[in-house]
C-alpha positions in Angstrom: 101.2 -19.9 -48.3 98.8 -20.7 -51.0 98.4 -19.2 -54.3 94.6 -20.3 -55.9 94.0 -18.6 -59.4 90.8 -19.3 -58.6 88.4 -19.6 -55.9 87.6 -23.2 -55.0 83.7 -23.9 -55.6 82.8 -26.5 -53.7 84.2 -27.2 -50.2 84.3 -30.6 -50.5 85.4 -31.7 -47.0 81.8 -30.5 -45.9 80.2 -33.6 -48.0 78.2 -36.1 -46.7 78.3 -39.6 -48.4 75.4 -38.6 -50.6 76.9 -36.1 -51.8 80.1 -37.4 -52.7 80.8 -36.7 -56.0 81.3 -39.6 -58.8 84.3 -38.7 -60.2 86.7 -35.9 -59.4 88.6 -34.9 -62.6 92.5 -33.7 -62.6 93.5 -32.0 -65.6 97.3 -31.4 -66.5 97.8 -27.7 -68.4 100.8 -27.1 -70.3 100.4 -29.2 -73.5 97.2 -30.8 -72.2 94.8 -28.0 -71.7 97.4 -25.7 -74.0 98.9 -27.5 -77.8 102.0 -26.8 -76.7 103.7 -26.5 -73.5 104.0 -22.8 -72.0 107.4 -23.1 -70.1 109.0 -24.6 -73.0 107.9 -21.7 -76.0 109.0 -19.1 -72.9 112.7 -21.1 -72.5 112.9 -21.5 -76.1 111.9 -17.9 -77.4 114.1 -15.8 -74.6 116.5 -17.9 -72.5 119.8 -18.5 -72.4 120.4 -21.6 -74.4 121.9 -22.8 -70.9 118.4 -24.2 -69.8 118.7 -27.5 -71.6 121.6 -28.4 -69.6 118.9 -28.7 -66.9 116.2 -29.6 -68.9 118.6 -33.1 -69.4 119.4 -33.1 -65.6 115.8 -33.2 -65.0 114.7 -36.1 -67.7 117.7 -37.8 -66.8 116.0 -38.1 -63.1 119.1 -35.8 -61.7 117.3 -33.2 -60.3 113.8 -32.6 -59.8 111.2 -30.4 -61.5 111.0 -27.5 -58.6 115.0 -26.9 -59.4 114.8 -27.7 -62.7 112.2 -25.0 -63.1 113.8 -22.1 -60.9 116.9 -22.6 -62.6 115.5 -22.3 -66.5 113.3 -19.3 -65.2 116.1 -17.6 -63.7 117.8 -17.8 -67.5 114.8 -15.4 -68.8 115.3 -12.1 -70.4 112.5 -10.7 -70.8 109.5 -7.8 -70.3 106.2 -8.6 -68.6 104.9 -6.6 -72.0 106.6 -9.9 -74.1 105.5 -12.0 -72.0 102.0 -10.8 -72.6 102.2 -11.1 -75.9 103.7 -14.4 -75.9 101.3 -16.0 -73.7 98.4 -14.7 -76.0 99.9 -16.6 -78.9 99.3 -19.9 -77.1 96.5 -21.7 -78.3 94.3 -24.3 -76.3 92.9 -27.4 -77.0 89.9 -27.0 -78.8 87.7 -29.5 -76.4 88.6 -27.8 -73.3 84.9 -25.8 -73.4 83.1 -29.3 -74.2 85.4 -31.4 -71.5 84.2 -29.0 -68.5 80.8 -29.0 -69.6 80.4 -32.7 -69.8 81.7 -32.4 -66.4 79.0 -29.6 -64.9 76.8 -31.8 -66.3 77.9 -35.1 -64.3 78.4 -32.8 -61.4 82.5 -33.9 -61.6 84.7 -31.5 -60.2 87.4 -30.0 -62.3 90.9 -29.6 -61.0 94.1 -28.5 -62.8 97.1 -29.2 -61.5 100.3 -28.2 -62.6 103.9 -27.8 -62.6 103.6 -24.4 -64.6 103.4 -21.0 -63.5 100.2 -19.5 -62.2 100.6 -15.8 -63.9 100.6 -17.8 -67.2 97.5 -20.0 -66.4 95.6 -16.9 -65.4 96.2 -14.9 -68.5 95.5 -17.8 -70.6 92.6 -18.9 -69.3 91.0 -15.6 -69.2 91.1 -15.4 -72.7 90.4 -18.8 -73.9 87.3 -19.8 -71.5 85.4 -16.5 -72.5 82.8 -17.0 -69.4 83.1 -20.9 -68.3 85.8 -20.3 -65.5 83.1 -21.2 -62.9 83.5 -24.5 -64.4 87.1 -24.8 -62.4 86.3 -25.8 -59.2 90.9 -24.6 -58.5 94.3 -24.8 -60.0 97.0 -25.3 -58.1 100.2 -24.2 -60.0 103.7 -23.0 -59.2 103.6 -19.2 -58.5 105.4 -16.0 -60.7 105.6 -12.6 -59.7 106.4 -10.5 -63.0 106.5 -7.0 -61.5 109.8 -7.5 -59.5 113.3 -7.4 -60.9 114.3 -10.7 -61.1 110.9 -11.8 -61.1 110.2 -14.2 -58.2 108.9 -17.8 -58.3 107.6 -19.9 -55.5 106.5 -23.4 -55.1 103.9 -24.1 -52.5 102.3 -27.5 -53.3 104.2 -29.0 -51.6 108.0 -29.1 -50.4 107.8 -31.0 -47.6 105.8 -34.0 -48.4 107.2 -34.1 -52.1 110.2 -36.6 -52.4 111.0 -36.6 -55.7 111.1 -32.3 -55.6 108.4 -31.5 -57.8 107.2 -27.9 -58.6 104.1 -29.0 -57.7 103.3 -32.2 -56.2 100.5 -33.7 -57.9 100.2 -37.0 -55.9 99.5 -34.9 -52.8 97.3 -32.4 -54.3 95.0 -35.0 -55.8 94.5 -36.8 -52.6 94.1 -33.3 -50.8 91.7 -31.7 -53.5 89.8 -35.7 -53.0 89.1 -36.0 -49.0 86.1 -38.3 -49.9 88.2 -40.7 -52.3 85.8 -40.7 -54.9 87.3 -41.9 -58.4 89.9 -39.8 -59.5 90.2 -39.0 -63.5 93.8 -37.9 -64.1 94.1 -36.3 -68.2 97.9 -35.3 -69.5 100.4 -35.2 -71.8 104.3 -35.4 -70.1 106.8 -36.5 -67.7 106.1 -34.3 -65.0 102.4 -35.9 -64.8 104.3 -39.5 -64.3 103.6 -39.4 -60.5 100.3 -38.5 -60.7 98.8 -41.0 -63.3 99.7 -43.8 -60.0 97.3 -41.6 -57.8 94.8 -41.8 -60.7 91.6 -44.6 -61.1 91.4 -43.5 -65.1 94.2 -42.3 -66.7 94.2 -40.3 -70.3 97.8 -39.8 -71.9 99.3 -39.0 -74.7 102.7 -38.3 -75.9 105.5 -38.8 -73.3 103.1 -39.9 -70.4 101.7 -42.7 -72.6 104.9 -43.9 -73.6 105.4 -43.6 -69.8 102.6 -45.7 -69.1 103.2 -48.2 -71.6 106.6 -48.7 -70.7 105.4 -49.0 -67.0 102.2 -51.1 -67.8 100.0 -48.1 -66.4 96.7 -48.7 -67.4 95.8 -45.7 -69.7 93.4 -44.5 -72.2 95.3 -42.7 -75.3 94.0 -39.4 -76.7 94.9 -36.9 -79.3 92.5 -33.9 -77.9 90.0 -33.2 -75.1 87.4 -33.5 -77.5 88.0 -37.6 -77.4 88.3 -37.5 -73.4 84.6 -35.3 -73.6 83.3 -38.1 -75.4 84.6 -40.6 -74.1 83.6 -39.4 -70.6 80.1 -38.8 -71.5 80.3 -42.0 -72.8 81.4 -43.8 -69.6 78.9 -41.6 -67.2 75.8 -42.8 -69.9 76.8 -46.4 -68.7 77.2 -45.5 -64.8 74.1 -44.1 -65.0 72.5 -47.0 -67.3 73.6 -49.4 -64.5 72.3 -47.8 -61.5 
């Protein structure tokens, strides 16, 4: 079962070759599209303190993401009315707005992928992209029922073709989301994107996914907000287009 909180746009598996697009961008969420990451301010404000035993399991490479995640959630007390609230604390990256319209421009598609948890995606979005949400071509994200007692969580991309038991496994959505293979643009910020940024042609990290690519000798471009990765986009398609 699928869980899209958004409609895709373009049916991309229709294309012909001259209409393949130039890029296809993949964009992390929690502490790349948001300052800080979502799961963590919801573990750290109203779980039991029990959820770093398996926040260590999980960097330590002992379990994967998918449990990682189900077990932390499941440590939650809390209201849908504080989670609300919580959620509209979280503030977003002040370049998301010029990053997707640099991309409408190019005609890239815009894809965010992420481990997180679709309820909170939706809420957030809707308030920070006041109108541009037709700039997401999908999201594919973990899934969170809040109006059920415990609340329910479910993890459809993908458990059968994800080895290392990702929430969501970004390697197989990007080439899924990219049937033509045209150039994919991966942009994050943590561990859980490490798979990913391998499946990527252009790579933007910061914090714990650059120091994972330069201990790995990933090839990366380092950023400190999306306003950098707009520029330096619009940058890079000025030249493609220059050349041709």
């Amino acid at each position: 079962m699928s869980y899209l909180v958004c409609l895709d746009v373009n049916s991309e598996t229709d294309m012909t070759d001259s209409e393949r697009p130039g890029a296809v961008l993949f964009l992390d969420f929690d502490g790349t599209i948001t300052r800080r990451d979502v799961v963590d301010v919801i573990l750290e404000t109203y779980a039991d303190p029990r959820w770093l035993v398996y926040e260590a399991a999980w960097r330590e490479g002992r379990m994967g993401s998918r449990d990682c995640l189900h077990a932390q959630m499941s440590l939650v007390r809390i209201t849908s009315q504080q989670l609300d609230s919580l959620l509209d604390t979280i503030v977003v990256d002040e370049g998301l707005v010029d990053l997707f319209e640099v991309c409408a421009a190019w005609k890239i598609p815009v894809h965010i992928i992420s481990d997180g948890f679709d309820y909170c995606l939706n809420r957030i979005l809707g308030r920070a992209l006041n109108g541009h949400r037709s700039l997401i071509s999908s999201v594919r994200a973990s899934h969170l029922e809040v109006g059920t007692r415990p609340w329910q969580m479910q993890f459809p991309y993908f458990h059968e073709s994800c080895g290392h038991g990702c929430a969501t496994c970004k390697p197989e959505v990007m080439r899924l989301l990219n049937p033509m293979n045209a150039p994919a643009i991966f942009i994050g910020d943590g561990l859980s994107d490490r798979y990913a940024v391998e499946s990527a042609d252009l790579v933007f990290a910061k914090n714990e996914l650059a120091r994972y690519c330069r201990a790995n000798s990933i090839t990366h471009t380092e950023y400190c907000n999306l306003v950098e990765v707009a520029m330096h986009l619009q940058s890079l398609m000025n030249s493609k287009d220059n050349e041709s």
